[in-house]
Structures are given as C-alpha cells and as structure tokens.
PDBQT receptor file of N, H, CA, C and O in Angstrom, charges set to zero:
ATOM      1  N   UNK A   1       3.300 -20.187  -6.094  1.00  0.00    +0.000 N 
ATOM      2  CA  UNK A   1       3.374 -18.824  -6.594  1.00  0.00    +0.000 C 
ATOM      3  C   UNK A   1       4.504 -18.095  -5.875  1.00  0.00    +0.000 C 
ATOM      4  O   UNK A   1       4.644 -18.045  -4.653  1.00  0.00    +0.000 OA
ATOM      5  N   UNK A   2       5.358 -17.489  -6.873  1.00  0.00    +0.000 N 
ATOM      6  H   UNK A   2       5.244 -17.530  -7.866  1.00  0.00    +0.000 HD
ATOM      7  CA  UNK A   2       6.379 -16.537  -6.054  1.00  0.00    +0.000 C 
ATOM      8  C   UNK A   2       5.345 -15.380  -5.592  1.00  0.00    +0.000 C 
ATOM      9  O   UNK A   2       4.233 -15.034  -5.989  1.00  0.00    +0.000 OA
ATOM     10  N   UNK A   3       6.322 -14.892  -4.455  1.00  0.00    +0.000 N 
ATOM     11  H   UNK A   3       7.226 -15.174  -4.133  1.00  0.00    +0.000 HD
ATOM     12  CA  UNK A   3       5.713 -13.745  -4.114  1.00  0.00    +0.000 C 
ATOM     13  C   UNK A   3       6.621 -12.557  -4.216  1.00  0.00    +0.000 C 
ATOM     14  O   UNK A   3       7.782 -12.793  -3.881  1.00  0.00    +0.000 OA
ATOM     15  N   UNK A   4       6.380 -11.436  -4.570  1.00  0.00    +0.000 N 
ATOM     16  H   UNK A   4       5.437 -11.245  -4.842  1.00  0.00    +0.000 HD
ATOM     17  CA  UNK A   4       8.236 -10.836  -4.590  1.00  0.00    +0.000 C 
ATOM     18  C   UNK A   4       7.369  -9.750  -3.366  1.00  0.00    +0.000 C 
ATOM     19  O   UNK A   4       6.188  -9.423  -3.242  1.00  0.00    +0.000 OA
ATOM     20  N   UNK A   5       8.727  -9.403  -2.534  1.00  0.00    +0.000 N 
ATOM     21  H   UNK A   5       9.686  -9.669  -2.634  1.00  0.00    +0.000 HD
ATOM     22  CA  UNK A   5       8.935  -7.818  -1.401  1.00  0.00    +0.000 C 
ATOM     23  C   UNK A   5       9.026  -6.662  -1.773  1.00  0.00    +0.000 C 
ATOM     24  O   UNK A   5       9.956  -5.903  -2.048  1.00  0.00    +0.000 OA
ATOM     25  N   UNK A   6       8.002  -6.610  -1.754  1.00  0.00    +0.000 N 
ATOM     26  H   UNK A   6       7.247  -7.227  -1.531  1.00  0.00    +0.000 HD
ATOM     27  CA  UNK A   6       8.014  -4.464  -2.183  1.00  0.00    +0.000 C 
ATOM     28  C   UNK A   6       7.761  -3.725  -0.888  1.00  0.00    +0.000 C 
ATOM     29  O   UNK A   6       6.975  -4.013   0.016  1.00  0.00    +0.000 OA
ATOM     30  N   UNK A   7       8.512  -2.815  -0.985  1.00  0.00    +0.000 N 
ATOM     31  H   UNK A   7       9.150  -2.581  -1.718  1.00  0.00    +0.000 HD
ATOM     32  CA  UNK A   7       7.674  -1.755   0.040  1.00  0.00    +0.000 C 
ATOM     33  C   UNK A   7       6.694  -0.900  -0.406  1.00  0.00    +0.000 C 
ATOM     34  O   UNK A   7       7.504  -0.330  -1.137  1.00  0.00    +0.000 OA
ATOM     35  N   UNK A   8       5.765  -0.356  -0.600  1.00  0.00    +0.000 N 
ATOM     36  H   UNK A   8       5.107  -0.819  -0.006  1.00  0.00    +0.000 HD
ATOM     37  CA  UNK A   8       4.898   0.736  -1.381  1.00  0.00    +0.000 C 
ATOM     38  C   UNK A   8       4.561   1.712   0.284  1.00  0.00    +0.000 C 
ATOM     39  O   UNK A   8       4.242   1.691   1.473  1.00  0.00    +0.000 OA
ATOM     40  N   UNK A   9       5.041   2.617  -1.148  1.00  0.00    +0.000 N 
ATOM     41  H   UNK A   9       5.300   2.634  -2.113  1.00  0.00    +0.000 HD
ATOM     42  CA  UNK A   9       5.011   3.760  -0.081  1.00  0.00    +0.000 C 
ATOM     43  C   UNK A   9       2.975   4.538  -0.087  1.00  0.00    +0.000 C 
ATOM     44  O   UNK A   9       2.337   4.610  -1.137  1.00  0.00    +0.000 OA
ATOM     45  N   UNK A  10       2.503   4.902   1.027  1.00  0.00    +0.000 N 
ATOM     46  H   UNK A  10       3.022   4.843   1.880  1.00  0.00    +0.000 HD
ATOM     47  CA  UNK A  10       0.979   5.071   1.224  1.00  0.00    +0.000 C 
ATOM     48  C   UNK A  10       0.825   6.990   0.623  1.00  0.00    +0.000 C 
ATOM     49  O   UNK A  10       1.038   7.897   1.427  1.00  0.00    +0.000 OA
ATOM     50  N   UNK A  11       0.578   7.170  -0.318  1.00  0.00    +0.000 N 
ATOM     51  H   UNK A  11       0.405   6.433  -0.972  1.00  0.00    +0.000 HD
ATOM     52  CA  UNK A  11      -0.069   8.338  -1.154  1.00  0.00    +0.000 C 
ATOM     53  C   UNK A  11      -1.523   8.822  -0.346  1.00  0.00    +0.000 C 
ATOM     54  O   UNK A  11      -1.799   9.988  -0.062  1.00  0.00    +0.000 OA
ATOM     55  N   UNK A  12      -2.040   8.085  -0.168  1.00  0.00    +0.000 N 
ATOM     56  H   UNK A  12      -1.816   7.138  -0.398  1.00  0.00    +0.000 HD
ATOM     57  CA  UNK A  12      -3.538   8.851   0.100  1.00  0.00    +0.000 C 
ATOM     58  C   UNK A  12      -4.373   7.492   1.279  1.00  0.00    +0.000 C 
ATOM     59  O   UNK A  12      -4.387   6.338   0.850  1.00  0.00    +0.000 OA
ATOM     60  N   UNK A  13      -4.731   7.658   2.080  1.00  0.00    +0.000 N 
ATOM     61  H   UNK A  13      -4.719   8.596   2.429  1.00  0.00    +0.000 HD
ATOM     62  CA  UNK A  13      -5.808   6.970   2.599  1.00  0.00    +0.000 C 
ATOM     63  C   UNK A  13      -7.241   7.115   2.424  1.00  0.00    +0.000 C 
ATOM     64  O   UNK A  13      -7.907   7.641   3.316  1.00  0.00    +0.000 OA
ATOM     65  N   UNK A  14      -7.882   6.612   1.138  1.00  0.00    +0.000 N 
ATOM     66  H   UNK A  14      -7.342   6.185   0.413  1.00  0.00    +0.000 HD
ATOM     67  CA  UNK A  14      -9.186   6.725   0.852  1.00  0.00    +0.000 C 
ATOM     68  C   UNK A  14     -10.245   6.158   1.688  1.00  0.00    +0.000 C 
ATOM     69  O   UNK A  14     -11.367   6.477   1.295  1.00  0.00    +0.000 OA
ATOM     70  N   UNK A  15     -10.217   5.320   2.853  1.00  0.00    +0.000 N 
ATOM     71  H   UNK A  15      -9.305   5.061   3.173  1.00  0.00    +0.000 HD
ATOM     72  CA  UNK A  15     -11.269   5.012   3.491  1.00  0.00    +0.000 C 
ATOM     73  C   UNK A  15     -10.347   4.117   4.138  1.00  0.00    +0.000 C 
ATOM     74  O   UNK A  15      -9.123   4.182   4.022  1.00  0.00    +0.000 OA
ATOM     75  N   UNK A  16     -11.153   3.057   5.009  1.00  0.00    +0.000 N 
ATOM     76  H   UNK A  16     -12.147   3.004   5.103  1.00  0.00    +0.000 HD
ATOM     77  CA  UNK A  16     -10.733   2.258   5.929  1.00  0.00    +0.000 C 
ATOM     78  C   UNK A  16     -10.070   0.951   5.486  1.00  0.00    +0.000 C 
ATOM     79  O   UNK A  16      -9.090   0.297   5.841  1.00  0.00    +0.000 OA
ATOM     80  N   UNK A  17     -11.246   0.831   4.345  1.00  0.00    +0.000 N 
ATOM     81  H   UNK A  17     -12.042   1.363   4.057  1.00  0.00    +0.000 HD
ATOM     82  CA  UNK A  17     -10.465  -0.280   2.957  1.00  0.00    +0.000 C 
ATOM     83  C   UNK A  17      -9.986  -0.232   2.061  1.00  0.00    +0.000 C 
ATOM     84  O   UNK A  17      -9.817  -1.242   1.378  1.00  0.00    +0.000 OA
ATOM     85  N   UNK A  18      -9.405   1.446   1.549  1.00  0.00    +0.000 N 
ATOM     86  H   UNK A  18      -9.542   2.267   2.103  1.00  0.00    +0.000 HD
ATOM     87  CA  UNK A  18      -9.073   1.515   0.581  1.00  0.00    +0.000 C 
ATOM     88  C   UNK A  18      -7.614   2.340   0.290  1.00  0.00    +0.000 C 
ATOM     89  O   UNK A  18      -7.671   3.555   0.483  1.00  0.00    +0.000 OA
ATOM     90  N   UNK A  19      -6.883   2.026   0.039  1.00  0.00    +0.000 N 
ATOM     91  H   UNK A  19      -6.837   1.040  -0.118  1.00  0.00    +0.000 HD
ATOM     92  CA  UNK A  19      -5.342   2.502   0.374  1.00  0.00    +0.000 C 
ATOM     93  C   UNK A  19      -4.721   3.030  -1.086  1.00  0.00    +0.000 C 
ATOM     94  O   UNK A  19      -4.262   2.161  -1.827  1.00  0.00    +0.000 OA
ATOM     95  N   UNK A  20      -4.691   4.385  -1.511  1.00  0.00    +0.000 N 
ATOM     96  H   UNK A  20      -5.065   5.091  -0.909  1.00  0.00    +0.000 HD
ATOM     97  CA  UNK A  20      -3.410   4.302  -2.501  1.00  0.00    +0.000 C 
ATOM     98  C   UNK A  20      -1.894   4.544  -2.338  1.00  0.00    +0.000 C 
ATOM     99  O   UNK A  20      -1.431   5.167  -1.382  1.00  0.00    +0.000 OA
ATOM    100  N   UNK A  21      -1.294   4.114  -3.141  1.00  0.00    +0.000 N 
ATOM    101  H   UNK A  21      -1.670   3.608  -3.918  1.00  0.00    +0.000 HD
ATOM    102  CA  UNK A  21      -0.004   3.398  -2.340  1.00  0.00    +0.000 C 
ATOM    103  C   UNK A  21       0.917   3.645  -4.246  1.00  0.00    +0.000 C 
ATOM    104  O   UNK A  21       0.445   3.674  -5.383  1.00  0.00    +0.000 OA
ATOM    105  N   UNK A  22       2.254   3.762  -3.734  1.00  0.00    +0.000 N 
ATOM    106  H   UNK A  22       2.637   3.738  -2.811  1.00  0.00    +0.000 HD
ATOM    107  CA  UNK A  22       3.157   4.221  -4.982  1.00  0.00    +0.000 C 
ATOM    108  C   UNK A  22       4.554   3.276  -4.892  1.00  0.00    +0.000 C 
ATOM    109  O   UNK A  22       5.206   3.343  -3.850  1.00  0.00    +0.000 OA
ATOM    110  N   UNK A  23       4.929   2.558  -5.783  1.00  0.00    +0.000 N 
ATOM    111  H   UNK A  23       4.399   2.503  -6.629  1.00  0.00    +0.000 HD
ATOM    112  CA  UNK A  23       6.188   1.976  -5.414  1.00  0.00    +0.000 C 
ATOM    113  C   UNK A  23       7.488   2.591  -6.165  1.00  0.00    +0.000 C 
ATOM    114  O   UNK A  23       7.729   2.829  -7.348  1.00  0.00    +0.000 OA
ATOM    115  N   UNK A  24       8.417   2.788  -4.634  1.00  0.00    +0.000 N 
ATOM    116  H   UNK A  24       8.221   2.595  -3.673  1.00  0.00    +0.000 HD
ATOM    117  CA  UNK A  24       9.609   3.697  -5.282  1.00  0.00    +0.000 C 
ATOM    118  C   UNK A  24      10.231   3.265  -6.373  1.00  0.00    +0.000 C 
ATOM    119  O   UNK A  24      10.600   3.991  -7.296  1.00  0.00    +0.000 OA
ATOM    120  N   UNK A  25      10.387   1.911  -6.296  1.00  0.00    +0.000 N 
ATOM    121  H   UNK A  25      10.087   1.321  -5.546  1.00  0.00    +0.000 HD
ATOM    122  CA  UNK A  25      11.463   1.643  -7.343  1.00  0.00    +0.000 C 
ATOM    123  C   UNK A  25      10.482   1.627  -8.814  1.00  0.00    +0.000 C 
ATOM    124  O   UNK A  25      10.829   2.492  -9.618  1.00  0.00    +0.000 OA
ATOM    125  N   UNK A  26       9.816   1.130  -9.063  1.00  0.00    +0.000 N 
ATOM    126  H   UNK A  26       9.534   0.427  -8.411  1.00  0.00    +0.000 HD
ATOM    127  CA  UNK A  26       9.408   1.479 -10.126  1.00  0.00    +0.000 C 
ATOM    128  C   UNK A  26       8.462   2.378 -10.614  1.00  0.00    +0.000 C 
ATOM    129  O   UNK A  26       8.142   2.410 -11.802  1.00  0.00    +0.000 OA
ATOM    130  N   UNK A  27       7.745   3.506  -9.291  1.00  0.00    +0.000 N 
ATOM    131  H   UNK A  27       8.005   3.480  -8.326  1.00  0.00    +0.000 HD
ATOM    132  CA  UNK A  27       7.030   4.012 -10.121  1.00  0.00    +0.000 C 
ATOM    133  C   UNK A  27       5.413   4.215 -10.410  1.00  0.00    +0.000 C 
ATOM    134  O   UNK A  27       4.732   5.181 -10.753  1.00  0.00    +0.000 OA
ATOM    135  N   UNK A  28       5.142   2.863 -10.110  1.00  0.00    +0.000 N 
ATOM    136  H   UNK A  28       5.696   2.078  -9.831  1.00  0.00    +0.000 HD
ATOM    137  CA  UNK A  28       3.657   2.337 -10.351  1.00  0.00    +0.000 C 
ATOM    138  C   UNK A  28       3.078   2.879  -9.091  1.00  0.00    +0.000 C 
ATOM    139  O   UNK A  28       3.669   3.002  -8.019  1.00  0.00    +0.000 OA
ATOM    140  N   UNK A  29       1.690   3.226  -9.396  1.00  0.00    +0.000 N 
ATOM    141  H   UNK A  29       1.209   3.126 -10.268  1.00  0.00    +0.000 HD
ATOM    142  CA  UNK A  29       0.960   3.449  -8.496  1.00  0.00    +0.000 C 
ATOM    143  C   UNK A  29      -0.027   2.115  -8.467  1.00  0.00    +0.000 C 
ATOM    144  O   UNK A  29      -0.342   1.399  -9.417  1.00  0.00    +0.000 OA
ATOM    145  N   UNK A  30      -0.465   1.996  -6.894  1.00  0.00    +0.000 N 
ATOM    146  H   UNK A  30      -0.209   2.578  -6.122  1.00  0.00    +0.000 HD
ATOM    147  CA  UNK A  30      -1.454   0.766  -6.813  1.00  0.00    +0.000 C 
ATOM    148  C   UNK A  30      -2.732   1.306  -6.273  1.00  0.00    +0.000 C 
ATOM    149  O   UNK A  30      -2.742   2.355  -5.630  1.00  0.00    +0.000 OA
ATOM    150  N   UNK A  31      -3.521   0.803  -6.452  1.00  0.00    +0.000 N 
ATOM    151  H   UNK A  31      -3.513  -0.049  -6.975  1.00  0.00    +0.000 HD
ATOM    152  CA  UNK A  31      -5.067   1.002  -5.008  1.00  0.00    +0.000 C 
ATOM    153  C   UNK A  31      -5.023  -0.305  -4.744  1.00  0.00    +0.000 C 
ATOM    154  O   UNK A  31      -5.190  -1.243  -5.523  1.00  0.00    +0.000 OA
ATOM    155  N   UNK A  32      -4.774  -0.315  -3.533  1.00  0.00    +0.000 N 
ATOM    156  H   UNK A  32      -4.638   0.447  -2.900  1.00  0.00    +0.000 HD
ATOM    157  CA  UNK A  32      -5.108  -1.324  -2.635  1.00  0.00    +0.000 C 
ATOM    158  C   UNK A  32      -5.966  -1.621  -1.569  1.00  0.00    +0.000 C 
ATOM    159  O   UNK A  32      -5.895  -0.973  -0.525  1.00  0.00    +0.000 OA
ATOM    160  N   UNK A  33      -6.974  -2.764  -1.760  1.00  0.00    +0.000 N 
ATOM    161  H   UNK A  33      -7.031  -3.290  -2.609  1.00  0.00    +0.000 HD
ATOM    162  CA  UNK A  33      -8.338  -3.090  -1.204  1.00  0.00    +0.000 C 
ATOM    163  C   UNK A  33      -7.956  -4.163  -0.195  1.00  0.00    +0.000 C 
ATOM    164  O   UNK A  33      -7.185  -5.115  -0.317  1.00  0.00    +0.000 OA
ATOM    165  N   UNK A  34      -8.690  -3.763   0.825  1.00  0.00    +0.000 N 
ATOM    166  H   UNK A  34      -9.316  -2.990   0.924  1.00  0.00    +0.000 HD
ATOM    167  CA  UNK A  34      -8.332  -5.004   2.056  1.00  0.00    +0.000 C 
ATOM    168  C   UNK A  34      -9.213  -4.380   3.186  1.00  0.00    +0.000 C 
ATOM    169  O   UNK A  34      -9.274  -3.192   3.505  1.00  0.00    +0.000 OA
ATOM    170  N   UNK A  35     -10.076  -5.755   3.875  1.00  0.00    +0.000 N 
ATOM    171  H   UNK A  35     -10.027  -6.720   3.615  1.00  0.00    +0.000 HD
ATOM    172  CA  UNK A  35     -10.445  -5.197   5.125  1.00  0.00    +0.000 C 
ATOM    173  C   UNK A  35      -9.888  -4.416   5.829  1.00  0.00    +0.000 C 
ATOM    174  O   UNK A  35      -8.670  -4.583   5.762  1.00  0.00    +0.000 OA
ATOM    175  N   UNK A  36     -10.282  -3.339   6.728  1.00  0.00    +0.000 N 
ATOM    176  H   UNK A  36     -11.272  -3.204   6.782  1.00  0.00    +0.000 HD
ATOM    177  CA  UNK A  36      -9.223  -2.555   7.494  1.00  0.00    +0.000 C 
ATOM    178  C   UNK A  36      -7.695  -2.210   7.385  1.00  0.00    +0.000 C 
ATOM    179  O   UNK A  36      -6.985  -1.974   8.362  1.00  0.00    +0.000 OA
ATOM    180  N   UNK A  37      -7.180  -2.209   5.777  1.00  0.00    +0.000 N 
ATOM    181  H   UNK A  37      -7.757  -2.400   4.984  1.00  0.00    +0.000 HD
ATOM    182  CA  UNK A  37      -6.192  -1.805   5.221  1.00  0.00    +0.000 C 
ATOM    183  C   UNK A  37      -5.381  -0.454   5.425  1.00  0.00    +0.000 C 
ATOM    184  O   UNK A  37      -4.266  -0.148   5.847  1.00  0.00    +0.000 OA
ATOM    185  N   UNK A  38      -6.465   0.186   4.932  1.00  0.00    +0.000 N 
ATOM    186  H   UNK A  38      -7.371  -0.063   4.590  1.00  0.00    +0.000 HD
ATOM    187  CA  UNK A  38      -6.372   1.813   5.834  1.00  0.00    +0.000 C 
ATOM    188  C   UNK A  38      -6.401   2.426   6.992  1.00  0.00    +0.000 C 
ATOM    189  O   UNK A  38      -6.132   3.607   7.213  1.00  0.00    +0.000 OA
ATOM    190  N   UNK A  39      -6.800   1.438   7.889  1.00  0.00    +0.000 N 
ATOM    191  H   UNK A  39      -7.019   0.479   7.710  1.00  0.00    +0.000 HD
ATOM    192  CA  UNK A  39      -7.492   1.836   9.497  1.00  0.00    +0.000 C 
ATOM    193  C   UNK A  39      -6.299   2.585  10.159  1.00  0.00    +0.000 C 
ATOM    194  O   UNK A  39      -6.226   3.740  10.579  1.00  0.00    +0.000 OA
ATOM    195  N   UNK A  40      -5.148   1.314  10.115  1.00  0.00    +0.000 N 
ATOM    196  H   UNK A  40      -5.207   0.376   9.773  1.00  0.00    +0.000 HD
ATOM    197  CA  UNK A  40      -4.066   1.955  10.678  1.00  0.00    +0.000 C 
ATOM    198  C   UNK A  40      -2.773   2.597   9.831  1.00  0.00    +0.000 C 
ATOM    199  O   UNK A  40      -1.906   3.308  10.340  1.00  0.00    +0.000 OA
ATOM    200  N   UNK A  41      -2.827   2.231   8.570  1.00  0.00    +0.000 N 
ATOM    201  H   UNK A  41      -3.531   1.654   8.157  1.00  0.00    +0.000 HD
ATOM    202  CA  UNK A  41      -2.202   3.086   7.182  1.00  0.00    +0.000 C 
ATOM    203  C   UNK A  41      -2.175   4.622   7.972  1.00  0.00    +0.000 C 
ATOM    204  O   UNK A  41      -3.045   4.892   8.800  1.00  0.00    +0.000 OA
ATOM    205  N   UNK A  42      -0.922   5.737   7.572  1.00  0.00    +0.000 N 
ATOM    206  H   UNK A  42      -0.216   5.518   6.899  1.00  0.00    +0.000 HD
ATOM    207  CA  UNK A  42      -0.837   6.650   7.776  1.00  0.00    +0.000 C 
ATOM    208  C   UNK A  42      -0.334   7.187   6.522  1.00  0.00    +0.000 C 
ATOM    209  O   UNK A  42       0.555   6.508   6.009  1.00  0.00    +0.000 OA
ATOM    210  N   UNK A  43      -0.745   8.417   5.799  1.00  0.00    +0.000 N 
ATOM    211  H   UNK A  43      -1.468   8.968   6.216  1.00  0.00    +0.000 HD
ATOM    212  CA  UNK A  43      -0.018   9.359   4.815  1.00  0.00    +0.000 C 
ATOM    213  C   UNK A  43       1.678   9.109   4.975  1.00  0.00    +0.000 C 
ATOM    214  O   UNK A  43       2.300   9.430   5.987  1.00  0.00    +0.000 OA
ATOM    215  N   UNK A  44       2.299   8.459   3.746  1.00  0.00    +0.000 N 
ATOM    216  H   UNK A  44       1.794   8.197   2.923  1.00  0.00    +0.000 HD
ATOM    217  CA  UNK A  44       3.793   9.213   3.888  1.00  0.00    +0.000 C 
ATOM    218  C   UNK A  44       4.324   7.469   4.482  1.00  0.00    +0.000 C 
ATOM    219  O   UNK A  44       5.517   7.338   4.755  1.00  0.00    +0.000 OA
ATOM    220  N   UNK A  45       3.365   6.210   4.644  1.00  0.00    +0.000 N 
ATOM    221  H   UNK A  45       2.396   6.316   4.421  1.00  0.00    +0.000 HD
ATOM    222  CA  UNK A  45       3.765   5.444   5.875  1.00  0.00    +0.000 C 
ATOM    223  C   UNK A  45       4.362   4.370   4.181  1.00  0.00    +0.000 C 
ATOM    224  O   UNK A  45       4.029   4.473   3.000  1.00  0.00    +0.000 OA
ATOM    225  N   UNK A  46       5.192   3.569   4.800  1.00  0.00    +0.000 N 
ATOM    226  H   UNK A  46       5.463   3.485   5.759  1.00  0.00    +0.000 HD
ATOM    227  CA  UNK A  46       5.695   2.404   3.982  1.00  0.00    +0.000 C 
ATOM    228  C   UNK A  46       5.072   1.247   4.576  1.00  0.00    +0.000 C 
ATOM    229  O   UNK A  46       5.092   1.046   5.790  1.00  0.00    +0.000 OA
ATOM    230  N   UNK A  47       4.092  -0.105   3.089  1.00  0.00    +0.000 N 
ATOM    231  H   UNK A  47       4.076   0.059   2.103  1.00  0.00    +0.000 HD
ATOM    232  CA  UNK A  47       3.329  -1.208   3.792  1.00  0.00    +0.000 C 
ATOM    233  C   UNK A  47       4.113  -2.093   3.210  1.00  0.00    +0.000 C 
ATOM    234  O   UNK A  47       4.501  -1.750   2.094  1.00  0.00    +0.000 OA
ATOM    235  N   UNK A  48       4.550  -3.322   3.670  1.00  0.00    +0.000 N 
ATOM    236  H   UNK A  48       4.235  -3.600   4.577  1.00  0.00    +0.000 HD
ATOM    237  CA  UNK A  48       5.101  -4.485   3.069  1.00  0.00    +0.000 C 
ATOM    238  C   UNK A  48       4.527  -5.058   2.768  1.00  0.00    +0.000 C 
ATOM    239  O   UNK A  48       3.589  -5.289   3.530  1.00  0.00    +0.000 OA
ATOM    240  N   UNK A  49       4.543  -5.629   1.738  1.00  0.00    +0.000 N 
ATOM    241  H   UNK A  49       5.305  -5.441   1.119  1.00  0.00    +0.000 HD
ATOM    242  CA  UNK A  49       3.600  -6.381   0.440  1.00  0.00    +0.000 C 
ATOM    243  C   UNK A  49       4.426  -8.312   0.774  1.00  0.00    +0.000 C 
ATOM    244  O   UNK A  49       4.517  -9.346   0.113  1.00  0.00    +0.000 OA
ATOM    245  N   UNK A  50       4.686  -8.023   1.643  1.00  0.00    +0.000 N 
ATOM    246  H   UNK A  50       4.612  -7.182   2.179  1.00  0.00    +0.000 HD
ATOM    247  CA  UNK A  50       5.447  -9.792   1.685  1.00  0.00    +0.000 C 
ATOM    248  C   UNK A  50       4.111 -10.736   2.364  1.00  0.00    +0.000 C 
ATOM    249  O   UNK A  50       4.088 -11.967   2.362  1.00  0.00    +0.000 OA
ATOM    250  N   UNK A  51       2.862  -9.703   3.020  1.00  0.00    +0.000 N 
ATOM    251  H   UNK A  51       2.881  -8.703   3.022  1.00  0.00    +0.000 HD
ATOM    252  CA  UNK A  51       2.627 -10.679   3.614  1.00  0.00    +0.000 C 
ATOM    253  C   UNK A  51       1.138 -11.150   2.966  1.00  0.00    +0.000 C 
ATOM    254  O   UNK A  51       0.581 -12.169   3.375  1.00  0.00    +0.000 OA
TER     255      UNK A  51
C-alpha cells in the first residue's frame, strides 16, 4: 500500500482520542481516531500522517 505525506493541520481537540484536523492543500476536513491522539495534539498544531 502506498502511503502518501500530508500534513493536516489540528482544528479542534475533541477528547484524548479524538482529533479534528483540516488539510491545507486540499481542503478536506478529517476526524481522526487514535489512542491518545489528542493527548498531546495542540489547537493550530500540524500532525504528519506519514506515520
């Protein structure tokens, strides 16, 4: 599976696992679910999606 590198930029921190997140270049908004995803996520912060 390819994987492609985005940065998504962090919109809102809904809980500890739950992250919404906006990507500049195109636009899209995501919610993103992950153990302790949010814990250390900050408003305004950029997450790399490479890993």
């Amino acid at each position: 599976m390819n994987r492609e590198q985005r940065m998504l930029q962090v919109d809102r921190v809904v809980g500890n696992n739950i992250v919404m997140a906006t990507d500049a270049l195109t636009s899209v908004e995501y919610v993103l679910l992950g153990k302790g995803l949010g814990f250390a996520a900050k408003n305004l912060q950029e997450l790399d999606t490479s890993r």
